[in-house]
Structure formats: structure tokens, C-alpha cells
N, C-alpha and C positions, 0 to 999 in steps of 0.2 A: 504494500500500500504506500502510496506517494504519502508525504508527511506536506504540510502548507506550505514550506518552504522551497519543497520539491514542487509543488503545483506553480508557485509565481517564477520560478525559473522555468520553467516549460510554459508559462504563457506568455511570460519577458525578461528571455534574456540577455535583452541587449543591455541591461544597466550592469549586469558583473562583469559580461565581458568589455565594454566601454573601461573598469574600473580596471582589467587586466591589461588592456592597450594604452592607459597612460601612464603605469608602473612599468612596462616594457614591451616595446614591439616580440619579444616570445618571454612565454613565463613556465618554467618548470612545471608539470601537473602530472594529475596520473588519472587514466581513463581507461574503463573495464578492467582493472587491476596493473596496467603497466604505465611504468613514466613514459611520459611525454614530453617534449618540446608544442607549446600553442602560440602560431603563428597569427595574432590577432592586427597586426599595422599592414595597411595594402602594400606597400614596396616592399618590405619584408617578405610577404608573401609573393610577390613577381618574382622577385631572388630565389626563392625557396622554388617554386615550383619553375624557374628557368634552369637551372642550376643543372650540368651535367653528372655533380659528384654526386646529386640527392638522390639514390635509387626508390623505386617499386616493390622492387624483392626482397620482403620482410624475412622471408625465411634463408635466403641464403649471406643478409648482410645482420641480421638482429636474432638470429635462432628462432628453432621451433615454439619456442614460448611464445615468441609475438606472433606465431598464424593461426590464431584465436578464429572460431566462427564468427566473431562480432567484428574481426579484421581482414579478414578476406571476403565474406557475404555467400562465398555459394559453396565452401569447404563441403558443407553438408551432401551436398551433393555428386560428388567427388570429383569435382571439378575446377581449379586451381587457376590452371593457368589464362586466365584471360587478361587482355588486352589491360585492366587495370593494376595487374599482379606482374609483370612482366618489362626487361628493360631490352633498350636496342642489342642484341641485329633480329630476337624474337616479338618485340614489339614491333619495329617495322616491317616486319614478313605478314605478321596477320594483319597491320592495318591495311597492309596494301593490299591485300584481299579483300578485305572488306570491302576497303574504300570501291573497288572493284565494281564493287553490288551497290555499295548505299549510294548512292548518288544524287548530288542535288537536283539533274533532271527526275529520278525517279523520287524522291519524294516530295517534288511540285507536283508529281501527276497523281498526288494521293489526293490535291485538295478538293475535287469534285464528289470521292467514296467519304471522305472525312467529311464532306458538309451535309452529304446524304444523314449520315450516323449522326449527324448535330440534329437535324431537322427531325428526324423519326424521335428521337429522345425527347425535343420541346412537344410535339405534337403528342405524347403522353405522359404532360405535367398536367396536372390539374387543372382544371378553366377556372376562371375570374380569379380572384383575389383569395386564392388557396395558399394554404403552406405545406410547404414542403422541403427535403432538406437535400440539395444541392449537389452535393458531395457522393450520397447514393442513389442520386435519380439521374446525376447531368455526366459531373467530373470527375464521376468513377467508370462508370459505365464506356463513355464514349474514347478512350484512349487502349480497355482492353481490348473491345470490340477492334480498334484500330491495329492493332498488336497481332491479333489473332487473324486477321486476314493477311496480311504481311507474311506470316508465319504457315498462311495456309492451312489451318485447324482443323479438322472436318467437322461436321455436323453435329455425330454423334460424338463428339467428345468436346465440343464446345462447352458444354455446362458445366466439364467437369475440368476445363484448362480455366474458364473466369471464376470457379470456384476456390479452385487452389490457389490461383492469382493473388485474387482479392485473401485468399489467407496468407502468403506468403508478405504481401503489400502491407498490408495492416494489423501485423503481428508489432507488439511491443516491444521493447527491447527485455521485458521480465517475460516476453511469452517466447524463449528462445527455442523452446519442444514445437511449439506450435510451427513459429517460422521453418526449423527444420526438417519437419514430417512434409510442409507445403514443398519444398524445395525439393527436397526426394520424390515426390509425384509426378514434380514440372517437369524434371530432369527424364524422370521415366516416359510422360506425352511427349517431350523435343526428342528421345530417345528414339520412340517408335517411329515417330513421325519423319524423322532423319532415313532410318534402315528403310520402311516403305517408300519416301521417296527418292533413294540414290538408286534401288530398283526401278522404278520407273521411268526414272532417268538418265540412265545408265547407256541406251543407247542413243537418246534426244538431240539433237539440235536445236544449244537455247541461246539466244543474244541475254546475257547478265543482268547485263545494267536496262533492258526495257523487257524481257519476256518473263511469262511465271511468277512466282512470292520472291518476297526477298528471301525465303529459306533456299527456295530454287537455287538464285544465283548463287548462296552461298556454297553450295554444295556443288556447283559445276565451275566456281570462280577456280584461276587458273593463273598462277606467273610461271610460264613457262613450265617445266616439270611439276611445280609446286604446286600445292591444295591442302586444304583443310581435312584431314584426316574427324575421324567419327568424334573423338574425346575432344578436339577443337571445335566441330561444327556444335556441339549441345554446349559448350561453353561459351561461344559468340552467342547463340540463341539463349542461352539463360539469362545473358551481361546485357543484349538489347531488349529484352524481357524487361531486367529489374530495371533499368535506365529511361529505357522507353515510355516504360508506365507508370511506375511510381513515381517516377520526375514530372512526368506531363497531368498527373489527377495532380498532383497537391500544386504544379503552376496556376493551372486553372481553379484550382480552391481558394487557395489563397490570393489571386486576384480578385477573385471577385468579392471576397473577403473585404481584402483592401479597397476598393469602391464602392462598397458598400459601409464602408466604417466613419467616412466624413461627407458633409451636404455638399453637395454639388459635383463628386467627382465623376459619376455613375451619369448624371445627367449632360453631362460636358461630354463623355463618351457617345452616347445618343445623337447629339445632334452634330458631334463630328468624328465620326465613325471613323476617320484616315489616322486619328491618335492613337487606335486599339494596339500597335506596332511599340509603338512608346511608351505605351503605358505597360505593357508586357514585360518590357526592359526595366523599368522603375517597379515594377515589380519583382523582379527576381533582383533586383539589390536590396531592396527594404524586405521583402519577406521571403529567400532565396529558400526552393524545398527542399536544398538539399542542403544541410549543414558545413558537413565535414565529407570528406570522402577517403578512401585509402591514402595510408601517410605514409609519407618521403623515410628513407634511413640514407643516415648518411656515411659512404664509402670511406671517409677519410675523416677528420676533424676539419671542421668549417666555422669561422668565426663569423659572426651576425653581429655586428652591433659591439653589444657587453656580452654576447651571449658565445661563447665556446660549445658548438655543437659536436661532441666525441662520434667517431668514427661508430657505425652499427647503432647511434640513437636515433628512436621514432623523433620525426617531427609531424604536426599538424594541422593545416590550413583550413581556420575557422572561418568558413564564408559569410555566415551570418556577422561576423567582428570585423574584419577585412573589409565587407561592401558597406562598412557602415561608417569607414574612417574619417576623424573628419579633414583630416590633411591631403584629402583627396578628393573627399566630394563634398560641399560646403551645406551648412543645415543637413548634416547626411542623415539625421533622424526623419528626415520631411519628406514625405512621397510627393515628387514634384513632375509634371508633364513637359516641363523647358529644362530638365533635363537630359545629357547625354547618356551614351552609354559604359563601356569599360568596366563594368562590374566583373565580380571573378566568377559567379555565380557556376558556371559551366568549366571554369576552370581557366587554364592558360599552360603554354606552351604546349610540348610533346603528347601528353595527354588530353588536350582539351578532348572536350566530349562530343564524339562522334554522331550522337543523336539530338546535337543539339537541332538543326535545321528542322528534327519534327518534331518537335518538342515546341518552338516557337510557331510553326505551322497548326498542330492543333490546339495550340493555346488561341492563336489569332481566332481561328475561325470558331474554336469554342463561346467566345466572347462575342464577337462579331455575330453569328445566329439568334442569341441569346437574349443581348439588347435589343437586337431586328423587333423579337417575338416579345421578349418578357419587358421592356425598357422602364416600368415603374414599380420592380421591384425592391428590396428592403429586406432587411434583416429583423428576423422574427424574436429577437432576443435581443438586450443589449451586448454591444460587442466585448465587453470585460467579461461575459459571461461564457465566452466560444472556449471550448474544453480541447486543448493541444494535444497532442499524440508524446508519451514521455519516449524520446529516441534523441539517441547520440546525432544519429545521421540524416534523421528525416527531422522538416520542421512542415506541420501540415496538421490539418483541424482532423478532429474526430467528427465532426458532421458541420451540416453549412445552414442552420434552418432558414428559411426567409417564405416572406409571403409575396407573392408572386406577382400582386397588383391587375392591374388594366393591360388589355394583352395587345393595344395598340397607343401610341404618343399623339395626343390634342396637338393642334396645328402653335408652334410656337416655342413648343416640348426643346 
């Protein structure tokens, strides 16, 4: 059980970690039982995550003790080595496979199927001035459905891949049985669904990057002799699983969240709809879903600052603390629309996040359908009262209630 203490730091912690970033751009701590390095000042964090000596590979630079299920994410599944776990010449061999498949043409061409999946969702909220809660009706729903056709799910096992999903997704960090039984499951559907279809397409002629799911190209992507072996392809489809979805529901939550929390921002959006871009970005700096993500160890001894970072210590980049510096972005408490972008939200350098482009793609159109249909909705509770998710690594509501208003904007709106 959270104690009160625990609850106001899960629903704000921007005030401790503010109190951590003016005592020192990184501060000693210790997280899921191991020290840390907490990189909370932005140019600290560029250094840290530019940095050729900061490796990925916990386990071959910090020992087995630091490849904790809470540090690696899909251990449970026995599944290790992905693109987050991994440093050059094997980081660059999968990404460039990947990169192969994920393509910014292909997922432009997602945005017609994603706006379908937006419209079928509004068209079974509630009419008139209903309540309803957001999060299980809109911005959970429409990113796994996104997920799953990418992936090519079939039919019959569709209830039982958004089942698992959504328990894997919104397991706690105290429900760590939970998460790992979900992860064993998914692991077993990407499993089958991999061996069925390198069968089936084993004699095919496919273009990657425009024919078939992206699991397709994944599994016929090719550099020269090279490909994704079976225990690679259900590791990429796990990592664009948990990235894919869980980053793009709690975007979409916690925006709307955020426009819904002050007068006028939600109605500014309405009447000029070309902001929905920008405010997307001002969102994932002020209320970024994803905290923390896998931390640096560092190869050799690296001086930061005052800070002496020893050779094989975790370090790690607090995004929620970082996009919020104020030596970097002024009023950085203040969700502002004449703001730019450069948030770390998604990361930086070597790693940035591969799935950012649809992540911002169904976030836009999430929003963008939403106001179209719902544009004088409201939050059904006051906003002190929205109950946070207690996790290291996600920051993202446990539900979104709001009442849903007038399902079209009076001339003037």
C-alpha cells in the first residue's frame, strides 16, 4: 500500500526532483535496490546520453545484479537483447533492419487505418453530455488496436493479445507477477505468430518497406546475408509492443489530461486545430509518459560536473526532471503553445526512439478526431483528484473520467 507520501510523489513529482536539480545536475540514489547516478539538469543529460563511453549493456559492464526484470523490461520473457539492451556494431545491425521496415513512408500511410480506429471509438462514447472515462474507452483502446494490425494479429487471438497487452501495460510496479505472467503470453502470440508466418512467407515476394505488417517486413528484412533470426524477430516485436503502446495510450492520456486541467486550452485547440502538433510536443515535456528509460553504465570513469562517475556505474536520465529545467526552457513549469520543441522526452542520440514518428502520428490524430466530435468536453472530477499509476518508468493516469458535453461547437466556439 502507497503510504501519503508515496501518493503526492506519484501525483507530483516535479517538486523533489526540481529540489534534486539545484543541489546537483546528478545526485547519488538508489532505485529498485541499486545505486544510481540521477541525471536531472538537461545538458547533463545530452552529455550523458551523447556520450560514447556510457554503454547499454548492464550486464556485461555493471554485472548480473543490475539485469533486474525492473531493468531490462522483457527479461521475463527471455528475451534480452533488444535494441535498448545493446551497444554498437549489434545495435547498429538491428537498427538497420529495422529501420529497413519502419519507415517514415510506411507509417504516414497508417494515418487513414488510425483515423478509421479514432472514429469507430468516438462513434461508441456515449451521446450528449455523458461520462465516461477516456483512458478505457479512447486512449487505450485505439493504439493497441493500432499495434495489432501492424503486427498482423489474427482474429481469433485478438482478445487474447489486447488482453494480455493491456495487463502487461498496466501492471504496477508492486504487481511485478502480474507484468511477468503478461509478458510470457505476448512473447508466446509474437512467438507463434513469427513461426506461422516465416512459413508462409518463406517462398513470397515482398517489397519491406510498402507490402504486408510490419511483422512481414520484419521477418523478410535483409542486409545482404543478414536477418533477424526467431529470438531477434519476438524481441523487436515485444520492444515495439511495449514502446509502441504504452508510450502512445499514456501520450494521448495525459494530453488530454493536460487540456483539460486549465480554461481555455482545450478550446484554443478547437478553433485552431493546426496547434494539435505543438501542443503534442508541450506535452511530452511537461507531462512526458515515459519517465526514465534503460540507464547508461559507464565503461570507464567519467567526470560530470563534481560528479566522478566510476567505471560499471548505472547512471539515469530523469525525463520528467530534465524537460523541466529551467536553464533550458524558461517558466519550464508552464505548458505553453509558443513554445518550441527539444525536449528529451523520446530521448537523444544513438538511441532515440524509433517509434517515435507513431507515437506523434496517433497522438495527433487521436486528438484531432476527438475535438472534431467531442470539443466541449471536461473533466469529471477535479484535476488534484486524477489517481497516477505508482511506476518508476511510466508516468500516466489510472483512468481519465470526463463528461463528454455537446457533440458539436456553436458558431464562434
Amino acid at each position: 500500500m502507497l503510504s501519503t507520501s508515496d501518493r503526492e510523489s506519484t501525483r507530483d513529482p516535479y517538486t523533489s526532483l526540481a529540489a534534486l536539480r539545484e543541489q546537483a545536475p546528478l545526485s547519488r540514489v538508489v532505485v529498485d535496490g541499486l545505486p544510481v547516478w540521477l541525471v536531472t539538469r538537461y545538458d547533463e543529460a545530452v552529455r550523458i546520453l551523447s556520450d560514447p563511453r556510457m554503454s547499454n549493456d548492464g550486464l556485461r559492464y555493471a554485472g548480473p545484479e543490475a539485469h533486474t526484470v525492473a531493468w531490462t523490461g522483457v527479461t521475463t520473457a527471455g528475451v534480452q537483447a533488444h535494441l535498448l539492451r545493446v551497444d554498437p556494431p549489434d545495435h547498429t545491425r538491428l537498427r538497420r533492419l529495422v529501420s529497413k521496415v519502419f519507415t517514415p513512408r510506411r507509417v504516414a500511410a497508417l494515418e487513414p487505418r488510425i483515423r478509421t480506429i479514432a472514429r469507430e471509438l468516438i462513434a461508441a462514447l456515449p451521446a450528449g453530455d455523458a461520462r465516461a472515462d477516456l483512458l478505457a474507452a479512447y486512449a487505450g483502446p485505439l493504439p493497441v488496436a493500432v499495434i495489432a494490425e501492424l503486427f498482423g494479429v489474427p482474429t481469433a487471438r485478438l482478445g487474447e493479445f489486447r488482453y494480455w497487452t493491456d495487463r502487461y501495460a498496466g501492471a504496477s510496479e508492486s504487481e511485478g507477477g502480474l507484468q511477468a505472467e503478461a509478458s510470457r503470453r505476448l512473447a508466446t502470440i509474437l512467438g507463434d505468430l513469427i513461426r506461422r508466418r516465416r512459413e508462409e512467407l518463406a517462398d513470397a515476394t515482398l517489397d519491406v518497406e510498402h507490402e504486408g505488417t510490419l511483422l512481414d517486413g520484419l521477418i523478410k528484412a535483409r542486409d545482404h546475408d543478414d536477418r533477424l533470426d526467431e529470438r531477434e524477430l519476438i524481441t523487436m516485436a515485444f520492444l515495439l509492443l511495449a514502446t509502441g503502446y504504452e508510450t502512445t495510450v499514456n501520450l494521448i492520456a495525459n494530453g488530454l489530461l493536460v487540456l483539460m486541467s486549465a480554461p481555455g486550452r482545450l478550446a484554443r485547440l478547437v478553433a485552431e486545430p493546426g496547434l494539435v502538433p505543438v501542443a503534442i510536443e508541450e506535452v511530452l515535456r511537461v507531462e512526458s509518459p515515459v519517465k526514465t528509460v534503460t540507464p547508461r553504465y559507464a565503461t570507464e570513469d567519467i567526470q560530470v560536473g563534481d560528479a566522478l562517475i566510476a567505471a560499471g556505474d548505472a547512471v539515469l536520465v530523469h525525463h520528467s526532471a530534465v524537460n523541466r529545467d529551467p536553464a533550458k526552457f524558461a517558466d519550464a513549469d508552464v505548458y505553453d503553445l509558443r513554445r518550441g520543441g527539444s525536449h528529451l522526452a523520446f530521448g537523444h542520440g544513438l538511441h532515440y526512439c524509433l517509434g517515435a514518428p507513431l507515437a506523434r502520428l496517433e497522438a495527433r490524430v487521436a486528438l484531432e478526431e476527438l475535438l472534431a466530435a467531442r470539443p466541449h468536453m471536461e473533466l469529471a472530477v477535479p484535476v488534484d483528484t486524477i489517481e497516477w499509476r505508482h511506476s518508476r518508468i511510466i508516468r500516466g493516469v489510472r483512468a481519465l473520467p470526463v463528461r463528454l458535453g455537446r457533440t458539436s461547437a456553436p458558431d464562434g466556439d
